[in-house]
C-alpha positions, 0 to 999 in steps of 0.5 A, spaced: 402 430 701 399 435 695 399 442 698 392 444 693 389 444 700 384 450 698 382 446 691 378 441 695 371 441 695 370 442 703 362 443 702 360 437 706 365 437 712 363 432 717 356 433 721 358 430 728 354 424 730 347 426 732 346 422 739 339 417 739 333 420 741 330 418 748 327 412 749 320 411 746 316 411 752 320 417 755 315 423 756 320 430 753 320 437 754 318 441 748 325 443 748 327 435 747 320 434 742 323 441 737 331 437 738 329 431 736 325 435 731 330 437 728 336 433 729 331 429 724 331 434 719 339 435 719 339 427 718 335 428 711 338 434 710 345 430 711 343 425 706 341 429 701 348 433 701 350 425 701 346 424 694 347 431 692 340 434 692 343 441 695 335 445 694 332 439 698 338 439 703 337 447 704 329 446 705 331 440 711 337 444 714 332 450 714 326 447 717 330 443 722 334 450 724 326 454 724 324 448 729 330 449 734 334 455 733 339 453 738 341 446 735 349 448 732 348 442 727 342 445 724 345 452 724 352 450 721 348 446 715 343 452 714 348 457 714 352 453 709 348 452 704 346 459 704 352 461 704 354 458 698 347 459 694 347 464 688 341 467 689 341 474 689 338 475 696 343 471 699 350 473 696 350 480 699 356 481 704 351 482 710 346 476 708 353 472 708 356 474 715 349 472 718 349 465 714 356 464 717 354 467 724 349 461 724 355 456 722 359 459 729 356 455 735 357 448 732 364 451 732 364 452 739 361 446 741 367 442 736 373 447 737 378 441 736 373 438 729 378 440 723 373 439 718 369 444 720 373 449 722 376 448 715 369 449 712 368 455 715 375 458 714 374 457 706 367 460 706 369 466 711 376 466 705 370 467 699 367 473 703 373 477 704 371 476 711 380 475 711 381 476 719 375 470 721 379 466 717 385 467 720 382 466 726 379 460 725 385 457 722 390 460 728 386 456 733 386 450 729 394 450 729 393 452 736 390 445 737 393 441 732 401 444 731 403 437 728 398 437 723 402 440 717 396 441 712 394 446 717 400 452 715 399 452 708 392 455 707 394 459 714 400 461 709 395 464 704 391 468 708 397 471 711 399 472 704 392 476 702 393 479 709 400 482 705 403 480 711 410 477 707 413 475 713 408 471 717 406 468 710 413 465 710 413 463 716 408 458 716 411 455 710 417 453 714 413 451 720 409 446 714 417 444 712 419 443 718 414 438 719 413 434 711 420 437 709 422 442 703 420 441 696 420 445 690 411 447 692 414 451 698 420 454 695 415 457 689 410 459 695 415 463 698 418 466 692 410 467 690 410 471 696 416 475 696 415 476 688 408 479 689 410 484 696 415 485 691 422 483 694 426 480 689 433 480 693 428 475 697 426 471 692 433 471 689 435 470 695 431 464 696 431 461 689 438 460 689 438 456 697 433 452 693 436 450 688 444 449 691 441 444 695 437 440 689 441 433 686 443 432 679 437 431 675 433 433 668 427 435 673 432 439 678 434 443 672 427 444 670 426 447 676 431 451 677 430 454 669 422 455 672 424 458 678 429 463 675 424 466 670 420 467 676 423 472 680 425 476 673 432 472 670 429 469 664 436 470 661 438 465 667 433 460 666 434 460 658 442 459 660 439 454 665 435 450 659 441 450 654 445 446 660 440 442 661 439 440 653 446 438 653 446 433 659 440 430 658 439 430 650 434 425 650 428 428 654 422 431 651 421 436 658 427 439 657 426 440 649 418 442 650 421 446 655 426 449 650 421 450 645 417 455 649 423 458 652 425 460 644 418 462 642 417 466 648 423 470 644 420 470 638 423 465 635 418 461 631 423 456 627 426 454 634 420 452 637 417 448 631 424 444 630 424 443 638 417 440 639 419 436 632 424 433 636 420 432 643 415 429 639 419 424 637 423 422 643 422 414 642 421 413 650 414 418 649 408 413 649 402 414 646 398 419 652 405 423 652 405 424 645 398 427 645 399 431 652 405 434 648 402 435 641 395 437 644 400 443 649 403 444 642 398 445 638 394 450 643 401 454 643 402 455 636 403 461 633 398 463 627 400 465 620 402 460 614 410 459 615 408 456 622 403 452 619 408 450 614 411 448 620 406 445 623 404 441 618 410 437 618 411 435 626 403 432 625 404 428 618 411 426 622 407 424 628 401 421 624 406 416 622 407 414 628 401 414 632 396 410 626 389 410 628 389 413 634 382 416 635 385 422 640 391 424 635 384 424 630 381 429 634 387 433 635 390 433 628 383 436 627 382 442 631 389 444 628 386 444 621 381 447 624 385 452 626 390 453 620 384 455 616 383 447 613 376 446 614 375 440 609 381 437 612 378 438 620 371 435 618 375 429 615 380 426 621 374 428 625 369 424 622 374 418 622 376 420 630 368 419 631 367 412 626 373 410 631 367 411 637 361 412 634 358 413 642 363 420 643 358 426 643 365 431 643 365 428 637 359 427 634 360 435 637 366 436 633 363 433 626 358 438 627 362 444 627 367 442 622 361 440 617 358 448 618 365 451 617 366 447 611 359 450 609 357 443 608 353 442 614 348 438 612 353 432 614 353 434 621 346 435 622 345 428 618 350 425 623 346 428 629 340 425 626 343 418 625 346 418 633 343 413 636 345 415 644 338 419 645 340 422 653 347 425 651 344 427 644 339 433 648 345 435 652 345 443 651 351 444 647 350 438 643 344 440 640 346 448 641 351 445 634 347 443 631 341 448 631 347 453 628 348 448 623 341 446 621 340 454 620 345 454 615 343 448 611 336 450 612 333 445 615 327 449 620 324 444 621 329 440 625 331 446 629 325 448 631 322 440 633 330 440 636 330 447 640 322 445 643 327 439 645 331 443 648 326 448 651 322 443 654 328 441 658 329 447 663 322 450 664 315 448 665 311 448 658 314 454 654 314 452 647 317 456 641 312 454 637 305 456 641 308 461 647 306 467 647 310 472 653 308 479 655 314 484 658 308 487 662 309 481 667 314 479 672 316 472 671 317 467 677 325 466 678 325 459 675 322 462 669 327 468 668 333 465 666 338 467 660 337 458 657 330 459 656 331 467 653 337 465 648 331 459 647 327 464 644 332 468 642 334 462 637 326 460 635 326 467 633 333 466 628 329 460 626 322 462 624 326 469 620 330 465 616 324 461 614 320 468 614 315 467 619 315 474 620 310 473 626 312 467 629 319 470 628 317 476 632 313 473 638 320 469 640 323 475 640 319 478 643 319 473 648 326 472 649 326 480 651 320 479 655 323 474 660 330 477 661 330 485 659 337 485 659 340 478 654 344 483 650 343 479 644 337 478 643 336 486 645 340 488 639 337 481 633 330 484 635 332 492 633 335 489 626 329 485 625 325 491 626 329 495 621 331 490 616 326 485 615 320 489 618 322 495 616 320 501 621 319 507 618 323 513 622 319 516 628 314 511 628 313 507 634 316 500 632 323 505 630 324 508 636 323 502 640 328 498 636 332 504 637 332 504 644 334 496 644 339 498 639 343 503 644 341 498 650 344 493 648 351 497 646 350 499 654 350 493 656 356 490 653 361 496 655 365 492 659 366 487 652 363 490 647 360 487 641 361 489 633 355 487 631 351 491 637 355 496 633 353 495 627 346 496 628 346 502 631 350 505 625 344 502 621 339 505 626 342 512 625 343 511 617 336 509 617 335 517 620 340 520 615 344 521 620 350 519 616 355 522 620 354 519 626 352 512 623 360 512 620 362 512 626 359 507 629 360 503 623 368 505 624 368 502 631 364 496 628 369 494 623 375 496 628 371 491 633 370 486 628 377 486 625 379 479 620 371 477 623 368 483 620 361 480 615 360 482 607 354 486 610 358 490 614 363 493 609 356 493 604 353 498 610 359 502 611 359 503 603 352 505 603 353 510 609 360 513 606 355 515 599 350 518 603 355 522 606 358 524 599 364 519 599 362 516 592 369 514 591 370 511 598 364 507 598 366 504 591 372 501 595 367 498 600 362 495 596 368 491 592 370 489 599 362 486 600 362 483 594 369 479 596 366 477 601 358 475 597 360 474 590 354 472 588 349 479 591 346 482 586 345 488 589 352 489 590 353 487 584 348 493 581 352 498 586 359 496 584 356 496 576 354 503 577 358 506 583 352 507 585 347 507 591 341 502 590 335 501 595 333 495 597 
């Protein structure tokens, strides 16, 4: 029996069966007429739950609830669906316990329905409403003590509810009835663990582990349950052992690769996965499950990728043509920094399946890494399958790789494409929004904004200053807080507009610039950053706009922009750096060979104006 009990979707439940209505010559009550009402809505409504039309549910459980109030079938539905919508207006903590309040009589007239007491317990678990759900589920075991799925959600709540004790129990009351395994002794340890009792949980790793049989799996567990309770000395002892009774398994030697690269020791952990991956036993979906967690798990830097390369061109050997290890070897190269070598095996990962638009996806990608992206948007044209290919992220790929290969028009007709999708007769080409006006909720999404947001990327890099402005303008005016479209708008305004210090446009492109950082303050962006900085140098606060650039380069790290180091050199020389600002001028142009204006500053150490 699998113990993931709480990852099933209990959306639906089980609606009890509706009775017939009377018999049609049979004269009703206006109470009988609104039941039968509304037990005709709840069926629709059930229905389209079936088919996965939850708006057109919602509406028929809401009409069927408004006709007959005291129907529990239409209560339950109504209140379910509120209950997981998310709206703003219903996802407050009152508006959730009145939905779960309407779910209630349904349970009262079925107290023996598991189903649906279930689905109210986990909903009443979402909302933090904890001793509902205990509630729910201490009757529900009331009613059926011999059904053991019953005690491992009760034992979590338990858990939440910081009663240890009882949270074990529970488990042993589902053990006594399906048996111990290594599911429950991790649960129980996990909840000793986490109230911080560690004898508990050594206590209990160790009766676990006395009673397993000899087996690699057994010594597996153990090395995993000793880490857990804070012995990682123990479970690497454990694995050594185990990589000396079973020499030829590959989950011990993975295992042993992690455990060596947990203590630094990277050469170990390339040598063990070698070796795991070249267990003759493995078949070609283990390999690539392995290589795959291999790969993510990698360490950066050139000595492992050294490394790396000769477990992928020893497993190359092996698997052929396999189109996965194809997409596998290419994000590898990807990641090592090879993007020539990435768009290769990723072009024969997708000329083994021309259909795939993850691969289609990942040739895209690579092309523009690559700095060859008119591959990638000649692939996507070329790509016959016309429903995958206006799937978001799909065209999202490729409108970043027609920006850089200069292809406006394509983009443009592409992010129409996309924008016609998802609302109701906007256009890049021909909208026209004001940020006076309160825009319907199907209107104000964070899709259609970054749309806009993208039109006006498109029409600037094409220098349509006008048609440029107007999607940024439109981006902004229908979500004022997209950040990102805040902060592209304000430097558009500063650098290709070039707004004058104290005039209105300045300001306003101050204003966003400052409300963009405010946004983000949870996460914030270098780019944000670096364009207040230009704000500030703009108004000759130089001081100020150091600072920030400071922060901008400390947030950006190795991803940190020619322009950006061009900026801070700017700002240094304004503030009497001259010396300092030449060091960043010479960054900038590592980074831009080719800019003539760098190359004038770098020439003259000197500032020049644009």
């Amino acid at each position: 029996m699998k113990l993931a009990r709480w990852s099933r979707i209990l959306m639906g439940g089980m609606l009890v069966l509706l009775g017939v209505a009377a018999s049609f010559g049979e004269k009703k009550s206006p109470a009988e007429a609104a039941r039968a009402k509304a037990r005709h809505y709840v069926l629709k409504a059930a229905v389209s739950e079936a088919e996965e039309d939850y708006d057109k549910a919602y509406e028929y459980y809401k009409k069927g609830y408004e006709i007959d109030p005291t129907f529990p079938d239409a209560g339950y539905g109504y209140g379910k669906i509120r209950v997981t919508m998310n709206e703003d207006t219903f996802t407050s903590k009152p508006e959730v316990w009145k939905a779960m309040a309407k779910m209630r009589p349904l349970l009262e007239a079925h107290p023996n329905d598991v189903n649906i007491h279930e689905t109210y317990a986990l909903y009443a678990v979402n909302s933090d409403t904890l001793s509902e759900a205990l509630r729910t589920y201490r009757h529900l075991v009331k009613q059926h003590p011999g059904r053991a799925e019953l005690y491992l959600p009760l034992s979590y709540i338990y858990s939440r509810l910081d009663s240890t004790d009882k949270a074990v129990a529970a488990i042993e009351d589902f053990e006594r009835i399906e048996g111990a395994s290594t599911e429950t002794a991790v649960r129980k340890i996990y909840y000793y663990f986490s109230a911080k009792d560690t004898v508990s949980a050594l206590r209990e790793s160790q009766k676990f582990c006395e009673g397993l049989p000899a087996s690699e799996e057994s010594e597996l567990t153990k090395s995993f349950l000793y880490k857990s309770v804070g012995y990682p000395d123990s479970a690497f002892m454990i694995l050594q052992e185990a990589t000396r009774l079973y020499p030829e398994s590959a989950p011990v030697k993975y295992e042993m690769a992690n455990a060596y690269l947990e203590r630094g020791d990277t050469l170990a952990f390339h040598s063990y996965m070698r070796d795991a991956l070249a267990v003759p036993s493995l078949d070609d979906e283990d390999v690539i499950g392995l290589l795959y967690e291999y790969m993510m798990t990698m360490p950066a830097g050139e000595a492992s990728y050294k490394e790396g390369d000769k477990v992928f061109k020893a497993v190359e050997k092996r698997m052929g043509e396999n189109i996965y290890f194809m997409d596998i070897y290419s994000n590898y190269l990807s990641k090592r920094g090879d993007p020539e070598g990435a768009l290769k095996y990723a072009k024969k990962a997708f000329a083994l399946d021309p259909d795939d638009s993850d691969l289609l996806e990942a040739i895209i990608v690579t092309s523009a890494k690559a700095k060859r992206p008119e591959e990638g948007v000649k692939a996507f044209k070329e790509y016959r399958n016309e429903e995958r290919k206006k799937t978001y992220g799909l065209v999202m790929a490729f409108l970043s790789a027609a920006l850089q290969a200069e292809a406006y028009d394509d983009a443009i007709a592409w992010t129409d494409t996309l924008l016609s999708q998802c609302s109701n007769g906007l256009s890049i080409t021909t909208t026209e929004l004001s940020d006076s006006v309160t825009y319907p909720a199907e209107f104000n999404t964070y899709l259609q904004s970054t749309l806009f947001e993208i039109g006006g990327d498109i029409y600037a890099r094409k220098g349509d200053n006008a048609a440029a402005l107007r999607n940024y303008n439109n981006s902004v005016a229908l979500v004022p807080t997209n950040s990102s479209a805040l902060n592209n708008l304000a430097y558009y305004i500063l650098d290709t507009m070039k707004a004058k210090p104290g005039s209105k446009e300045f300001e306003r492109a101050k204003e966003m610039s400052r409300k963009s950082i405010a946004l983000t303050e949870d996460d914030p962006s270098y780019v944000y950053y670096d364009t207040y900085a230009w704000v500030l140098f703009n108004e000759q606060n130089y001081k100020e706009a150091i600072d920030y650039q400071e922060m901008a380069l400390e947030l950006a790290g190795d991803e940190a922009q020619w322009d950006m180091y061009s900026h801070y050199g700017d700002m240094l020389f304004m503030a009497g750096r001259p010396a300092e600002a030449l060091e960043q001028w010479k960054k900038a142009l590592s980074l831009e060979p080719g800019n003539e204006l760098l190359i004038k500053k770098v020439k003259h150490e000197t500032f020049f104006y644009e």
